[in-house]
N, C-alpha and C positions, 0 to 999 in steps of 0.2 A: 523546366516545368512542363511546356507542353511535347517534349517528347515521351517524360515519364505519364503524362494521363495518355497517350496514343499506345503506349504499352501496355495500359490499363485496359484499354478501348478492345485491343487487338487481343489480345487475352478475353477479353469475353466474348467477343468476334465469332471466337473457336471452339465456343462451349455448344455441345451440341445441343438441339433443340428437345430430348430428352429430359434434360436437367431445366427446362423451364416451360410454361407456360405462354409467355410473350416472347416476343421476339430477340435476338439477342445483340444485332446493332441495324443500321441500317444504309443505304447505301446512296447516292444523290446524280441527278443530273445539273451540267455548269451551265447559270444565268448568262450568261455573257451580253456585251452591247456592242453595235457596230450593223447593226439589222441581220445579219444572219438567225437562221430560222433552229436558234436552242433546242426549241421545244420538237424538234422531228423524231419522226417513229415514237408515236406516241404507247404503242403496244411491244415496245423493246426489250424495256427493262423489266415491267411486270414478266414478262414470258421467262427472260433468265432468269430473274429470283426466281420462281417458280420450279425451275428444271433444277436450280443449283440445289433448293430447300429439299425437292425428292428425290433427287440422285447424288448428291454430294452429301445428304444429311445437314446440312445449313440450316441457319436459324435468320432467316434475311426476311426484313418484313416484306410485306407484300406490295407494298408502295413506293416506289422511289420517292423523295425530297426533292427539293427543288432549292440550291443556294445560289448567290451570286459570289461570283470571282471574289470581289473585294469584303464579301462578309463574314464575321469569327465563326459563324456556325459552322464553317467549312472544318472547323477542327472538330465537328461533332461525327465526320464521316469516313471511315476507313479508306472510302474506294469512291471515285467520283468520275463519273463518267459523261466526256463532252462530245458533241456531234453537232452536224447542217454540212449545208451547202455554199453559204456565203462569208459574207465580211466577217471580221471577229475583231474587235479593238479592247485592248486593256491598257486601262492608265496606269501611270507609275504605282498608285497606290494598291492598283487590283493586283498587280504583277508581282509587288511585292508578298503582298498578302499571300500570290498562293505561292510564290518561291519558299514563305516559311513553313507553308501547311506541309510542300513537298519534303524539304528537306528533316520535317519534326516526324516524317512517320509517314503521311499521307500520298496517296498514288494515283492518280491521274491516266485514266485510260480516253485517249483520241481516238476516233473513229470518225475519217475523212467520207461524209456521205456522197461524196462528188462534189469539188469546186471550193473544197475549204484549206486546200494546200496550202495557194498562196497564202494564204492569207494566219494562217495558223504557224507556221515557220515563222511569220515574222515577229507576229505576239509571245512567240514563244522565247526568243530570243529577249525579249524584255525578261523574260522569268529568269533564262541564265544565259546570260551574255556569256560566259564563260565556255561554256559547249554546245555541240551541235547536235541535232539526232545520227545517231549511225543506226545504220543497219543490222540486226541481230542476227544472230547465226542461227542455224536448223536446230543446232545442238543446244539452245538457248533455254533452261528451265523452262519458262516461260510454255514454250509448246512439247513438255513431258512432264505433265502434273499429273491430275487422274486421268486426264485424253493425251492420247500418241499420235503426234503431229511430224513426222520425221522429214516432210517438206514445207515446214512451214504453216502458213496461214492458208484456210482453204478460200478458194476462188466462190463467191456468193453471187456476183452479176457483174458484168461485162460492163466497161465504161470506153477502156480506148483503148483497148487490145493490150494492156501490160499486166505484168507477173502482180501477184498479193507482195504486198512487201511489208514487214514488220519495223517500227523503227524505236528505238529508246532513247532516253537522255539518263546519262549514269554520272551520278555523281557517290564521289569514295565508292565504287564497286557496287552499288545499291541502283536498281531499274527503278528512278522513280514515276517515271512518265513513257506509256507506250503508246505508239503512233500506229495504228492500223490503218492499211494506204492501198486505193484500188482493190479490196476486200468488200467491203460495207457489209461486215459481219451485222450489223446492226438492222439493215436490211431481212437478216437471215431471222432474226430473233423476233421479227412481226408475226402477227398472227395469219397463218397460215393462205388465206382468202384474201389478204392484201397485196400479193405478188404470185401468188399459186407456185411458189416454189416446190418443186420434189420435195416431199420428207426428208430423203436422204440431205439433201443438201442444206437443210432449216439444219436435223440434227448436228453438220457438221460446226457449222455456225451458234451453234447453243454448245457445241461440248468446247467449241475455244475459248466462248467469252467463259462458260466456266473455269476454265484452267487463266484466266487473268484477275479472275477474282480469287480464287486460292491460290494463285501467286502474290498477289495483293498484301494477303491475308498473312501468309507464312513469310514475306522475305524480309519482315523488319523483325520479327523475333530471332 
């Protein structure tokens, strides 16, 4: 049942904002507990919906939501996006919770702010014990949706001198969880005067996380 209302969900997901007045679904940031700091970049997500709504033709409200791991509204959200820098602890029951939302439809994009590796690799491992994250390839949907990324994830700020590295967890052939790591696309997606990043470099950071949400969108249909 709840993968046929995710069907439902994702189909209207796609209806463009044409055909409505209100908005067409919406999109959440994960509560998590463990003291890590959830709620960072606080001007992230308003900025993507924003870019995605007037260059993709999107219908994404303007507000992110706010769920916790172990809550059902999680199944209210297409596309759910986690971030910090520290701790992350999920009990069995949250772990569970979102093993189901992932595997009924639902997609989980990570975005390591710096210092949430360790500690996310491990929580994650409660969700599927069964797999690891690997590493995606260049050639990977994922970075040739409406933006052409042919090396990957672009470089947003400098942490300790290593490469952007993309990572997923695939279960039956389906990305349902991706790891962006030494990126902090999310970083990119602030409002402008918070890091004074080049334009260029803001845009490249707005046109990836676009293409993870219309991968989001498109890979359970």
């Amino acid at each position: 049942m709840k993968k046929y209302l995710f069907t439902l969900l994702l189909i209207v997901a796609l209806v463009p904002a044409t055909f409505s007045q209100n908005y067409s679904f919406k999109i959440a940031k994960l509560k998590y507990n463990g003291g890590g700091d959830w709620y960072a970049n606080k001007t992230s997500l308003p900025n993507l919906i924003q870019f995605c709504n007037q260059n993709l033709n999107m219908n994404i409200a303007s507000e992110e939501a706010v769920v916790e791991v172990g809550s059902p509204e999680i199944f209210s959200y297409p596309f759910v996006h986690m971030t910090g820098h520290g701790n992350v602890v999920f009990s069995d029951t949250e772990a569970q919770n979102l093993r189901n939302y992932l595997l009924s439809g639902g997609f989980l994009h990570i975005d390591d702010n710096y210092g949430l590796d360790k500690y996310i690799r491990k929580e994650m491992k409660k969700v599927f014990p069964e797999y690891d994250f690997v590493e995606l390839p260049y050639d990977h949907p994922i970075y040739h949706q409406k933006y052409d990324f042919p090396n990957g994830l672009p470089k947003i700020h400098e942490h300790d001198n290593k490469p952007p590295q993309g990572f997923g967890i695939i279960h039956k052939g389906r990305l349902v969880c991706f790891y962006t790591y030494e990126t902090d696309l999310g970083n990119g997606w602030e409002d402008q005067e918070i890091y004074n990043d080049p334009e260029p470099i803001r845009q490249q950071a707005l046109r990836m996380g676009a293409n993870i949400i219309t991968y989001a969108l498109v890979s359970f249909l």
